[in-house]
C-alpha positions as CSV (number, residue, x, y, z in Angstrom):
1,X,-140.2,136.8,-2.2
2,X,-138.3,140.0,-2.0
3,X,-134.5,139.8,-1.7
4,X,-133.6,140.2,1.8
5,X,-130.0,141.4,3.2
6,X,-126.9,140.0,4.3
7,X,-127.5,140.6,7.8
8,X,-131.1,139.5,8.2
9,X,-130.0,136.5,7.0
10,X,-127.3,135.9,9.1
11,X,-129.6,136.9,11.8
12,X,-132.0,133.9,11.1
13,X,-128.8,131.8,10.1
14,X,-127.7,132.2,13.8
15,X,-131.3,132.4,15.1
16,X,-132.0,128.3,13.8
17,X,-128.2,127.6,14.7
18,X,-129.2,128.7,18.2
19,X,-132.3,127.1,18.5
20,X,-130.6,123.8,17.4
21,X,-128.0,123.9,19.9
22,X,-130.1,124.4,22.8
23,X,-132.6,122.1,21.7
24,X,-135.4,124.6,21.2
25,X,-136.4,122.8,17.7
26,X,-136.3,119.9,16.3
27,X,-134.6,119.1,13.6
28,X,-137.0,118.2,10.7
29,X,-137.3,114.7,9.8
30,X,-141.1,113.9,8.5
31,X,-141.8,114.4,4.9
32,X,-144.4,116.7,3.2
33,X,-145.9,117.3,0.6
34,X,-143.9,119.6,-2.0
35,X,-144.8,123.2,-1.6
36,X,-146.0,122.8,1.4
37,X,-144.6,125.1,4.5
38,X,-142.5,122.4,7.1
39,X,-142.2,123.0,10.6
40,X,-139.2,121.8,12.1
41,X,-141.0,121.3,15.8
42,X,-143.9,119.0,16.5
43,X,-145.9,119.3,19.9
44,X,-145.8,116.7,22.0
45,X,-142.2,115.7,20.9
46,X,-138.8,115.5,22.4
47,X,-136.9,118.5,20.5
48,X,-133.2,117.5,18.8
49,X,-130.1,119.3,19.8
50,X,-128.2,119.5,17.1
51,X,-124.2,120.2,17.2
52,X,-122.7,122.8,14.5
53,X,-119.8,120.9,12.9
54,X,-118.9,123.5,10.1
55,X,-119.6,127.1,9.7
56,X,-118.4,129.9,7.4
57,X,-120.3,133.5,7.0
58,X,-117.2,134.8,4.9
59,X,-116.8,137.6,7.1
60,X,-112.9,136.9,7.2
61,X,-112.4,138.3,3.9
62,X,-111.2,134.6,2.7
63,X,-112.2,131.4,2.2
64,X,-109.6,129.8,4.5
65,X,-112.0,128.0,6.4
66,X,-112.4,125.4,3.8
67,X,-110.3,122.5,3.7
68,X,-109.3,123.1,-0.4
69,X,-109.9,125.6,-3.6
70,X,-110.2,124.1,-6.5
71,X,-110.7,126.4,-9.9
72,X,-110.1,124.5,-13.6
73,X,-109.4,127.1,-16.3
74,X,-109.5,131.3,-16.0
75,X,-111.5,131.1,-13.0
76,X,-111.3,132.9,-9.7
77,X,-112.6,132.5,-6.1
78,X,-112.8,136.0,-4.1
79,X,-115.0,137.0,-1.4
80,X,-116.5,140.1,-2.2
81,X,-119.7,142.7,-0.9
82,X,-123.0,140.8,-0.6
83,X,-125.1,141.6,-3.8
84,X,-128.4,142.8,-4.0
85,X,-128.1,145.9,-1.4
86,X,-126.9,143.4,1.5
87,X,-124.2,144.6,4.4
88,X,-121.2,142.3,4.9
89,X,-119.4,140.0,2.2
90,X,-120.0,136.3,0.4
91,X,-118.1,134.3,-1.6
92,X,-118.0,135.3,-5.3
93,X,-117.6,132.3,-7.9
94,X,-117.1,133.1,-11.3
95,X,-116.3,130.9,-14.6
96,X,-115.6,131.7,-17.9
97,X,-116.9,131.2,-21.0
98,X,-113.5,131.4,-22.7
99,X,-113.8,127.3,-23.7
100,X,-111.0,126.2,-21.2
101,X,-113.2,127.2,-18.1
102,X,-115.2,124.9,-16.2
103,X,-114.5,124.9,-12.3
104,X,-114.9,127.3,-9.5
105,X,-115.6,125.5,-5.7
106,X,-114.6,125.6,-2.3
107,X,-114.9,122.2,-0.1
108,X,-114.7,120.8,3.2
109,X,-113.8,117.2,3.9
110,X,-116.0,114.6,4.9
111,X,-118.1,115.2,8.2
112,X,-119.2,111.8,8.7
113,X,-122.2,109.7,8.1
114,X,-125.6,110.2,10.2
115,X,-127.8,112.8,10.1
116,X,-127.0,116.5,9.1
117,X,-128.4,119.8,8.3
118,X,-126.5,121.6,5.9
119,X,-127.6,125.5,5.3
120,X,-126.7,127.7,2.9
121,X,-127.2,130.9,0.9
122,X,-126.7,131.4,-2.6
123,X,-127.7,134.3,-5.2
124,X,-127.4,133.5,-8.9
125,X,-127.6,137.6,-10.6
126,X,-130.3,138.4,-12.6
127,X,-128.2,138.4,-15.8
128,X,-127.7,134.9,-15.8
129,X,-127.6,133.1,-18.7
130,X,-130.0,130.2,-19.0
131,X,-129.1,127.3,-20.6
132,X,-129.5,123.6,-21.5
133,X,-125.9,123.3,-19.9
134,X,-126.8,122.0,-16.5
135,X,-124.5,123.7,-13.8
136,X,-124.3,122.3,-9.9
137,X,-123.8,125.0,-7.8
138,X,-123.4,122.3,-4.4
139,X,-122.5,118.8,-4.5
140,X,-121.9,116.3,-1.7
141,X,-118.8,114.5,-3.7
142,X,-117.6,111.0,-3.2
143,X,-114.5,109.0,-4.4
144,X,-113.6,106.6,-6.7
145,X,-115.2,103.2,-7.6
146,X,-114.0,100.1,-7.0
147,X,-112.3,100.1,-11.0
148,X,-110.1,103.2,-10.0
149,X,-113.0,105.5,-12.5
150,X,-114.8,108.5,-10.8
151,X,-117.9,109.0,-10.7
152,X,-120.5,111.4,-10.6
153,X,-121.7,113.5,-6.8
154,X,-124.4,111.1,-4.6
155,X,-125.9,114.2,-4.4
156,X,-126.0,117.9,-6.2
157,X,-128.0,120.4,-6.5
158,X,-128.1,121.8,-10.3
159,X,-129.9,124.7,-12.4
160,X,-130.7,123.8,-15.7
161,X,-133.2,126.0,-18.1
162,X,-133.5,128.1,-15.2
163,X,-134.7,125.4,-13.3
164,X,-133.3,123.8,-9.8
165,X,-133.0,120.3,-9.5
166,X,-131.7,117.7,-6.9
167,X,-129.7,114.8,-8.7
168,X,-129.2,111.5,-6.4
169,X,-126.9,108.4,-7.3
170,X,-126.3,105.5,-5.9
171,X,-124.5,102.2,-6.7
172,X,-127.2,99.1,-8.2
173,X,-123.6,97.1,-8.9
174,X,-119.8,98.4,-8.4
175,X,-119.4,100.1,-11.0
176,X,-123.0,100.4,-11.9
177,X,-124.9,104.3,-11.2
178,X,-128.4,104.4,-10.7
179,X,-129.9,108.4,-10.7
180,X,-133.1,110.5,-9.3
181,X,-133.5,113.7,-10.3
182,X,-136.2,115.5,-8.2
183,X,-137.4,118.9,-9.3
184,X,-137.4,122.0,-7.0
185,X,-138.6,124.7,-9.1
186,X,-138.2,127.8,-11.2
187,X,-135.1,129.9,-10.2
188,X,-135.8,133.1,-9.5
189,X,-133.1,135.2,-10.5
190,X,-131.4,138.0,-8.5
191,X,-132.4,136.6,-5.3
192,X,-130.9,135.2,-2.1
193,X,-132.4,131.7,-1.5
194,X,-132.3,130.4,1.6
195,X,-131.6,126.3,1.4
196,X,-131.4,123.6,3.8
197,X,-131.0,120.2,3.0
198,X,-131.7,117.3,5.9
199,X,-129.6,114.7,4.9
200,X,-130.0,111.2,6.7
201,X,-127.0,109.0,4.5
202,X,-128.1,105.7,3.5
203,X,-125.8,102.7,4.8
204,X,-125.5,99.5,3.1
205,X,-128.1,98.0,5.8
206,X,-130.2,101.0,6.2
207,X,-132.1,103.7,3.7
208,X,-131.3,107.2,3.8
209,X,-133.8,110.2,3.1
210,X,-133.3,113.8,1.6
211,X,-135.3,117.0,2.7
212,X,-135.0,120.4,0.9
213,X,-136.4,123.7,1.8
214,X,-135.8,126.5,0.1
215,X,-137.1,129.7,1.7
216,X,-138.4,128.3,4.5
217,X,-141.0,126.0,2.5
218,X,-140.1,122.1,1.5
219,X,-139.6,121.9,-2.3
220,X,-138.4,118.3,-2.6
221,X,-137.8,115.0,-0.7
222,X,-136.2,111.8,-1.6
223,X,-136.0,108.5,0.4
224,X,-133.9,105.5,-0.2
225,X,-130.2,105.5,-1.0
226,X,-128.3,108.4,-1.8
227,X,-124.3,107.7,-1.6
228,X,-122.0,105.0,-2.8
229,X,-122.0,103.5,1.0
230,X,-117.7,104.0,0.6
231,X,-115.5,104.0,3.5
232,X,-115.8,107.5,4.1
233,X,-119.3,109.7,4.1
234,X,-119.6,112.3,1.1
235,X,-118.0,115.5,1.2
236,X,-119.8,119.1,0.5
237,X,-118.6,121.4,-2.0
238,X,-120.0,124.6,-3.0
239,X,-119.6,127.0,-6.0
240,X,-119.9,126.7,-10.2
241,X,-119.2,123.3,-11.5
242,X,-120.1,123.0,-15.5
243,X,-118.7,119.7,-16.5
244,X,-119.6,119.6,-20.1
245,X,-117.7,122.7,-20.7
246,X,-114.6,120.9,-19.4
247,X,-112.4,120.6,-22.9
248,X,-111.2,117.0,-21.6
249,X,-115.1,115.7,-22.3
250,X,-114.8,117.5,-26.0
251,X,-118.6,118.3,-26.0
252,X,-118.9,121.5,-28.5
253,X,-120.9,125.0,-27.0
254,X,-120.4,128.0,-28.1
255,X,-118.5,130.3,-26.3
256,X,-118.1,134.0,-25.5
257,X,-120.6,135.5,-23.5
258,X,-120.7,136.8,-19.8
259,X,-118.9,134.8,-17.1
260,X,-120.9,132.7,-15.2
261,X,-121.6,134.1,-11.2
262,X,-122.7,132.9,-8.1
263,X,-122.4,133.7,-4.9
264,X,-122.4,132.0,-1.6
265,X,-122.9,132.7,2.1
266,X,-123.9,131.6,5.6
267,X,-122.8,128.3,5.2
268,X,-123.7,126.1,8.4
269,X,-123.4,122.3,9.1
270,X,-125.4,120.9,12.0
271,X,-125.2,117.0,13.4
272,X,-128.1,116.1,14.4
């Protein structure tokens, strides 16, 4: 699929927003199979107004719409012209491979538990390095266990050998992690991808399920629990996040190298 521009997706960005709101479509809830196209409205059913609860295109020139910046090394988070030929401007991550580097995100606090939609696009540029060194480009974070450690996202979506993957935790104990990975397929490089993730959050008393399309077309599911059912629901974070470069862990890579670039845009977060 063809890289498309800025403003025809913000055009289709708004166009689902719209159709949410009034109620128009449904908000997609069944599974299918992987790779299959999903529709998000089934005749004969009772559509799903949905309410936008967060929503950032970038167009301000900043990324003051986000509750906190957080960049961990030589970093830098700028907003800059849409690659790939698009009109209007994105959010521009970028990391170093300097061997202090590791962090580059933007987050919003927690929206609450139920049932979201969370859309986004991202572009990784077609010089990106692939690598072993698995990097999560959006996370859904939550907060420390019940021994004070951290712990890793519920949910994130990584690239890794130029690859995309969904990773999925969840508690089997306190302190105890149990993990999914689901794979979504090859990245293709120099492209705007368009995502959206349906995320129903598990509860201690009720299981949760995961939806992700990618281009229109479902590329992965997961059902069950997905968070560490804390007092607060997971927040979403968005940018480069490469934890095994972070000097602290003292995992060896060699360094040097172009930085490390993403960008971001039409970020909306509908409660359905």
């Amino acid at each position: 699929m063809s890289a498309v521009t800025t403003t025809a997706r913000r055009a289709a960005g708004t166009a689902l927003a719209a159709a949410l709101l009034t109620g128009t479509l449904a908000a997609p809830a069944a599974v299918a199979g992987s790779g299959t196209a999903v529709s998000t409205a089934t005749a004969g059913t009772t559509a799903t107004a949905g309410t936008t609860v967060f929503a950032d295109d970038f167009e301000s020139g900043t990324v003051a719409n986000w509750t906190r910046q957080r960049v961990d090394g030589n970093g830098s988070i700028t907003v800059a012209g849409a690659p790939a030929g698009g009109s209007g401007l994105a959010a521009r991550f970028s990391v170093p491979n300097d061997g202090q580097s590791y962090r580059s995100e933007v987050a919003v606090n927690a929206l609450g538990w139920g049932s979201y939609r969370f859309a986004l696009a991202d572009y990784l540029p077609a010089d990106w390095v692939q690598t072993s060194t698995e990097t999560i480009v959006a996370q859904w974070h939550g907060y420390p266990l019940s021994d004070g450690s951290d712990t890793k996202p519920p949910i994130a979506l990584t690239v890794k050998d130029g690859n995309w993957r969904l990773k999925v935790h969840w508690l089997t104990g306190p302190t105890t992690v149990a993990e999914a990975v689901v794979p979504l397929g090859a990245v293709q490089f120099g492209h705007w991808n368009q995502w959206a993730f349906d995320i129903t959050w598990s509860t201690a008393t009720t299981p949760g399920s995961i939806t992700v399309l990618r281009d229109g077309v479902q590329v992965g599911a997961h059902s069950g629990l997905n968070n560490y059912h804390q007092n607060q629901a997971p927040y979403f974070k968005t940018g480069i996040y490469r934890a095994n470069w972070n000097p602290a862990k003292g995992i060896p890579y060699p360094t040097g190298g172009p930085d490390v670039v993403l960008y971001s845009d039409s970020v909306a977060v509908t409660k359905y």
